[in-house]
C-alpha positions in Angstrom: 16.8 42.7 -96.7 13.8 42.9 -99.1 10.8 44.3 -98.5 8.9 41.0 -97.1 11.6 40.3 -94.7 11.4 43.8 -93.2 7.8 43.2 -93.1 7.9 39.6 -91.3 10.6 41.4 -88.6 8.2 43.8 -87.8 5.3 41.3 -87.3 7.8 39.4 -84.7 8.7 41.7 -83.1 5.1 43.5 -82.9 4.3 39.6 -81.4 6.6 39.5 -78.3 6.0 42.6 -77.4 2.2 41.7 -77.2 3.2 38.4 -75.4 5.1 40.2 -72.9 2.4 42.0 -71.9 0.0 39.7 -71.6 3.0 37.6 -69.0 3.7 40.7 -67.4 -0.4 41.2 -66.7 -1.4 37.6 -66.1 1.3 37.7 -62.8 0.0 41.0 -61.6 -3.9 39.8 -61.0 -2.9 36.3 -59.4 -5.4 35.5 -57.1 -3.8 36.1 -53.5 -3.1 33.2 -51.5 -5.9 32.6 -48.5 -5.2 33.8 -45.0 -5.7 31.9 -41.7 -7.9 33.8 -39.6 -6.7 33.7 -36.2 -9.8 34.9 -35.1 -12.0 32.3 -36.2 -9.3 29.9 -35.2 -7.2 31.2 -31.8 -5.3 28.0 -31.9 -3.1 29.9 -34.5 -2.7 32.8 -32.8 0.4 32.3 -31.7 2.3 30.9 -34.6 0.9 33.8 -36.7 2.8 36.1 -34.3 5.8 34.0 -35.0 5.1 34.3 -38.9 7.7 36.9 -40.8 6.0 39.0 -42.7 8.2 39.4 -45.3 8.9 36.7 -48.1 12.5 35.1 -49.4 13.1 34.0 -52.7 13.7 29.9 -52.7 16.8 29.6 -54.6 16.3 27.0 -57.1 19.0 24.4 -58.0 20.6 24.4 -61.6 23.4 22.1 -61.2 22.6 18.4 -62.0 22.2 16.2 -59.0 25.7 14.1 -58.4 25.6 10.7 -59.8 26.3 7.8 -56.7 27.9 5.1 -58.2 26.9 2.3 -57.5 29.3 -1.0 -56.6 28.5 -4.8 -57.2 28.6 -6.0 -53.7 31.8 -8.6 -53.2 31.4 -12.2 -52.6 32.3 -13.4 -49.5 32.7 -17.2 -48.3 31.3 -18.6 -44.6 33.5 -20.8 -42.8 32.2 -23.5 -41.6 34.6 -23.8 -38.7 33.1 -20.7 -37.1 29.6 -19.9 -36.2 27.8 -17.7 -38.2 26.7 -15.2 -35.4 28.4 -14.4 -32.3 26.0 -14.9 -29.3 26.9 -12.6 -27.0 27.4 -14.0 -23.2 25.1 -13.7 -20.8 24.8 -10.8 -18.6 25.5 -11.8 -15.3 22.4 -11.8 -12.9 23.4 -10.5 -9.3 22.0 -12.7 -6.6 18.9 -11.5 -4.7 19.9 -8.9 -1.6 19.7 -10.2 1.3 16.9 -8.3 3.8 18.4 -6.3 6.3 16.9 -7.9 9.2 18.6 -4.8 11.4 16.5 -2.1 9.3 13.4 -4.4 9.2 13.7 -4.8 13.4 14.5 -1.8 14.0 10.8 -0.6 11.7 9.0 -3.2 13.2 9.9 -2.2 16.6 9.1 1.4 16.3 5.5 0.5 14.5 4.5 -2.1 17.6 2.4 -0.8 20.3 1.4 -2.9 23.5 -2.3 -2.0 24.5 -3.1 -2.4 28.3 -6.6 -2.3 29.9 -6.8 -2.2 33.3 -10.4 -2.1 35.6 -11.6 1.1 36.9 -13.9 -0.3 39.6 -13.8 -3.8 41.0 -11.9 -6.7 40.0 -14.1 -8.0 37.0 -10.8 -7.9 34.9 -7.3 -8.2 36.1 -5.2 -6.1 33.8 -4.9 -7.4 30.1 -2.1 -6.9 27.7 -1.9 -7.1 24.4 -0.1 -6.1 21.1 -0.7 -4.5 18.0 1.0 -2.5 14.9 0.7 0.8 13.2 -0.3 -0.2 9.5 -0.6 3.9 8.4 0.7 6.9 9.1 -2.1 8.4 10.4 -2.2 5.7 13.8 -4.4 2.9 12.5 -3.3 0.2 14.7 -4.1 -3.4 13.4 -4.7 -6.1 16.2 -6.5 -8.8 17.4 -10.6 -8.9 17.9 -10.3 -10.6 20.9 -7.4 -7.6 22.4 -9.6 -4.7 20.8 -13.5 -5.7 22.5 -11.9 -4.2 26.0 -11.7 -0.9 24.2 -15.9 -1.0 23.9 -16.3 -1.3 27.7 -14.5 1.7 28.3 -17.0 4.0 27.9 -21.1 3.7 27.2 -22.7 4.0 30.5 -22.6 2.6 33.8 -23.0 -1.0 32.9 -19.8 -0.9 30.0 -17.5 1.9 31.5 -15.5 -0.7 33.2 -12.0 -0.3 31.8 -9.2 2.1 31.5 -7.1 1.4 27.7 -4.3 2.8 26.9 -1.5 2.3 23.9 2.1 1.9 24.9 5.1 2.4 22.6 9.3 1.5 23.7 10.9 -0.9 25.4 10.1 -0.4 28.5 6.8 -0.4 27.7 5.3 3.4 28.0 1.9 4.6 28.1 1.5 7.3 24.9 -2.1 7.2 23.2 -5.6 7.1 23.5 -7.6 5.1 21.1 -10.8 3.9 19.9 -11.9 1.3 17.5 -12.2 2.0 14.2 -13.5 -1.7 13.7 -14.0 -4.9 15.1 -15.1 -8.1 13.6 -19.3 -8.1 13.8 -19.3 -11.8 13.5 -15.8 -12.2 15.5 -18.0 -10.7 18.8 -21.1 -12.5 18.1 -19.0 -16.1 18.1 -16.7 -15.1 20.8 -18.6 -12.8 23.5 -19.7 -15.9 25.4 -16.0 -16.3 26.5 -14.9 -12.7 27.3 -14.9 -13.6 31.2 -12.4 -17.0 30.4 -9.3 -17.4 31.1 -7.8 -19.3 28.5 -10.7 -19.4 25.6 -9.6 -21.9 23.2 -10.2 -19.6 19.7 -9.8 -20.7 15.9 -8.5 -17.3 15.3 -11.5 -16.9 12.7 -12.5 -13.4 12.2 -9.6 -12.3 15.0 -9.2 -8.9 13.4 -9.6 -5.2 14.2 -8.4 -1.7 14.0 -8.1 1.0 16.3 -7.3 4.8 16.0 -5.5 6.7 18.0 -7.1 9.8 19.2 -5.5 11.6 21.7 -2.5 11.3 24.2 -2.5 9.9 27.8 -0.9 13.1 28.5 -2.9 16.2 27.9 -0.2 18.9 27.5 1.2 16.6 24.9 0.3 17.1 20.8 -0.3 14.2 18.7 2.5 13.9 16.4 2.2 14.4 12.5 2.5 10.9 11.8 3.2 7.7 13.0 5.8 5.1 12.4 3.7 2.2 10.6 4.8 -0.9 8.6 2.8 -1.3 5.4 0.3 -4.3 4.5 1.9 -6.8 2.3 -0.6 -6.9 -0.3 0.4 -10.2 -2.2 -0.7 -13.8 -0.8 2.1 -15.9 1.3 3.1 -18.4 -1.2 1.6 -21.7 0.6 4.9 -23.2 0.2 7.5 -20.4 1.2 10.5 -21.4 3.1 11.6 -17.6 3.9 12.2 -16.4 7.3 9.7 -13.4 8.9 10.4 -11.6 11.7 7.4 -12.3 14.7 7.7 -9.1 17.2 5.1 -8.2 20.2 4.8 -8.0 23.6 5.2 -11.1 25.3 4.2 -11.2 28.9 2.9 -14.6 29.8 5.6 -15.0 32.7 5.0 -11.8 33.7 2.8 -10.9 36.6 0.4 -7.6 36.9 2.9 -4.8 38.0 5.7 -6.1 36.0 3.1 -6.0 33.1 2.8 -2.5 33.9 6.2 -1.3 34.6 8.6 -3.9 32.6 6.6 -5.1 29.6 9.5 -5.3 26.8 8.7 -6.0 23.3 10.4 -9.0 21.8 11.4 -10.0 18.2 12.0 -13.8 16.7 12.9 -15.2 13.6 10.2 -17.6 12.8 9.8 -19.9 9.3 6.2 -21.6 8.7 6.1 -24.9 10.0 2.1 -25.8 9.7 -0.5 -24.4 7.6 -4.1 -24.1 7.8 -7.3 -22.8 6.2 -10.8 -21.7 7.2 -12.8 -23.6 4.5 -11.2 -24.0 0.9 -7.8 -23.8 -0.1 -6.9 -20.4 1.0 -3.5 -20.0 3.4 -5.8 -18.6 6.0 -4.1 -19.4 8.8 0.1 -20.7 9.7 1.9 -22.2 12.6 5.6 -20.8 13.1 6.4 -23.4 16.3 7.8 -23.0 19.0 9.4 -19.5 20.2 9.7 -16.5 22.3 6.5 -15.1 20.9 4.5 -18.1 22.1 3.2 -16.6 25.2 0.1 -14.6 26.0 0.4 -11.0 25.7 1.6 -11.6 22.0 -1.2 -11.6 20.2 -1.8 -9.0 17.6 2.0 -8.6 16.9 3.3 -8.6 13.5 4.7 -11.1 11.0 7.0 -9.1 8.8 8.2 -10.4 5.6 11.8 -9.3 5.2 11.1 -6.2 2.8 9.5 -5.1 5.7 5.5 -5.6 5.1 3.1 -7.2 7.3 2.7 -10.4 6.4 0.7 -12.2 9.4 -1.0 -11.2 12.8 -0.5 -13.1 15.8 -3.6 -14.2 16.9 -3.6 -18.0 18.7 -0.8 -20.2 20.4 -0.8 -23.8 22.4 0.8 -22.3 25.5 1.4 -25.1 27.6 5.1 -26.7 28.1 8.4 -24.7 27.7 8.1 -21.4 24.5 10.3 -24.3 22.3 7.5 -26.9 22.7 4.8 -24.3 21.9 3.1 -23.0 18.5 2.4 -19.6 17.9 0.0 -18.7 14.8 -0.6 -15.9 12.6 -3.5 -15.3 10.7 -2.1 -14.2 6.9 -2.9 -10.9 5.7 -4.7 -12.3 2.6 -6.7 -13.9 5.0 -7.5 -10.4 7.0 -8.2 -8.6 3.8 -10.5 -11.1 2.6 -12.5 -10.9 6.1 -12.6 -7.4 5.6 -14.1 -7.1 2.2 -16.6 -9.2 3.6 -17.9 -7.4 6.5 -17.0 -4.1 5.8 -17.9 -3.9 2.4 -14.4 -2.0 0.9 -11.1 -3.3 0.3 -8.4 -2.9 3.4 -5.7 -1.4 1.4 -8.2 1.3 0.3 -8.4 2.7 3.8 -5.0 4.6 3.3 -6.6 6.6 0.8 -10.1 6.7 2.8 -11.4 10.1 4.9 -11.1 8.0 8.4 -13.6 10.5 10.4 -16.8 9.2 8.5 -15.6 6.0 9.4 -15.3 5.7 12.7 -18.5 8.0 13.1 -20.3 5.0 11.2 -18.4 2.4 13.5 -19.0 3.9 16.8 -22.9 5.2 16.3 -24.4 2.1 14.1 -22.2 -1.0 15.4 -20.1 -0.2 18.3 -23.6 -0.3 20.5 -24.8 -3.7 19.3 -21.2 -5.0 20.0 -20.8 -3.7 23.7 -24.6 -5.0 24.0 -23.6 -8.5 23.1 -20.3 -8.2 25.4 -22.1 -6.7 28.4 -24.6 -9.4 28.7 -22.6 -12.1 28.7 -20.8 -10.1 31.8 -24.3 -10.0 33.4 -25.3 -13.0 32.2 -25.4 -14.2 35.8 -27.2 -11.5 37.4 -30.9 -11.5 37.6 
């Protein structure tokens, strides 16, 4: 090698060495990478903890990636004998089930109460009978207006403290509870107190509605019980031209005299189908007429029409009572009807009442518009005396 090329050698070799270096130095002083602070940001906290503290080397690939061949796609050829898809058959849809009537009696039955007033002094009232069903758990008792204004003369001075109430539950008839009304239709007692001395007041069944509470038991060594068996408010409108059956259940005693009312007062069931409709004012389904049957007697009234899921559909409230229970018509005001009402005069919706504190309630009821309601009921019982 001459004397240049040992000279030019040197000079390469004098470069890489520099080179190397300056490699060597540039990947010592590499700015670190940043840090998450976990204590200006605790939401990391724990996946730092999770963090390894120690790094791996990613192995990188030095193979070349595997070619996928790629195919022409074949031809095919559509018949035109067969159908291009297959429409798969229709999944069979089982028929609806059938209620079990047995199971929705049997409810219904357990849920209806019979509510019996009988006078303390005098002879003003013979005893009165009436139905009525548990619509919660907590012995809310949905009747008739016209059946719930003898529980306001039961107490309130001398004038008003005319009656003894109590609720009944079985068949026989027994007495069980004490109750007290939660509330009565305002504008049901101000129509209606005229008639509470008649007979056989001829009623629309407008405004027919109330609710008790129970609030203690007939016998005092006795506990209330944790709950009560209750059938639930249907919440959806009768369709105005349903055909399905409902089961009517109360306590019938219009052939019944005073003691038998007392001591053998059975609750009856009937299956009943609409047969007349009726409304207030518009087009609501306010009102419907289920003919002739066992329920068409007094003593009925505020009993239940139950829809076969089970759900209170209707309250008994008026019947034409003359000629045989066949020839009769017994008629249930709808629970649409009875919601609406409700809203209206007590300002909150009826199926919000499950949900509602009932103690403020009926402290409202009994100190602001129980008085004006016995007023209105105690004059027209005095109307006559001067």
């Amino acid at each position: 090698m001459t004397l240049f090329g040992k000279f030019l050698a040197l000079m390469l070799l004098a470069f890489l060495a520099t080179a190397g270096a300056l490699v060597v130095q540039n990947f010592d002083e590499r700015t670190p990478a940043p840090q998450i602070q976990a204590e200006q940001n605790p939401a990391y906290a724990d996946v730092l903890e999770n963090i390894s503290t120690t790094t791996s080397e990613i192995p990188i690939a030095t193979t070349t990636p595997k070619e996928i061949p790629i195919s022409a796609p074949e031809e095919t050829s559509v018949s035109v004998d067969k159908p291009i898809f297959s429409i798969p058959a229709p999944i069979p849809v089982p028929p609806p089930t059938s209620p079990n009537w047995d199971k929705v009696n049997e409810q219904t039955r357990a849920a209806l109460v019979n509510i019996l007033c009988t006078a303390k002094n005098g002879d003003i009232f013979q005893p009165l009978s009436g139905s009525g069903v548990f619509i919660d758990s907590r012995g809310v008792i949905l009747t008739n207006a016209h059946v719930a204004q003898y529980l306001l003369l039961t107490e309130g001075g001398e004038k008003s403290d005319l009656l003894d109430c109590v609720i009944r539950t079985g068949s026989p008839a027994v007495n069980r509870y004490r109750a007290v009304p939660l509330f009565i239709s305002p504008r049901w007692i101000a129509d209606s107190a005229k008639n509470i001395l008649e007979e056989n007041a001829r009623e629309r069944g407008e405004y027919d509605y109330a609710l008790l509470v129970v609030t203690g038991m007939t016998n005092p060594n006795a506990a209330l019980p944790s709950s009560f068996p209750f059938v639930p408010l249907q919440k959806s409108q009768i369709a105005p031209d349903t055909q399905d059956a409902f089961l009517a259940s109360g306590y019938p005693a219009g052939f019944l005299g005073g003691i038998a009312v007392q001591r053998e007062l059975w609750s009856v069931s009937s299956f009943a189908t609409i047969q007349s409709r009726y409304s207030f004012e518009g087009e609501a389904l306010d009102l419907v007429g289920l003919g002739g049957n066992l329920l068409a007697q007094k003593g009925a009234s505020g009993g239940a029409l139950v829809t076969g899921s089970g759900e209170v559909a209707g309250l008994i409230t008026t019947a034409i009572v003359e000629g045989n229970t066949d020839e009769r018509d017994v008629r249930a005001l709808t629970t649409d009807y009875i919601a609406r009402a409700f809203a209206e005069e007590a300002g909150f919706s009826l199926f919000s009442l499950k949900n509602a504190d009932l103690a403020p309630l009926l402290s409202q009821f009994s100190r602001d518009i129980a008085p004006a309601l016995r007023t209105q009921l105690t004059d027209a019982i005095y109307k006559n005396e001067i």
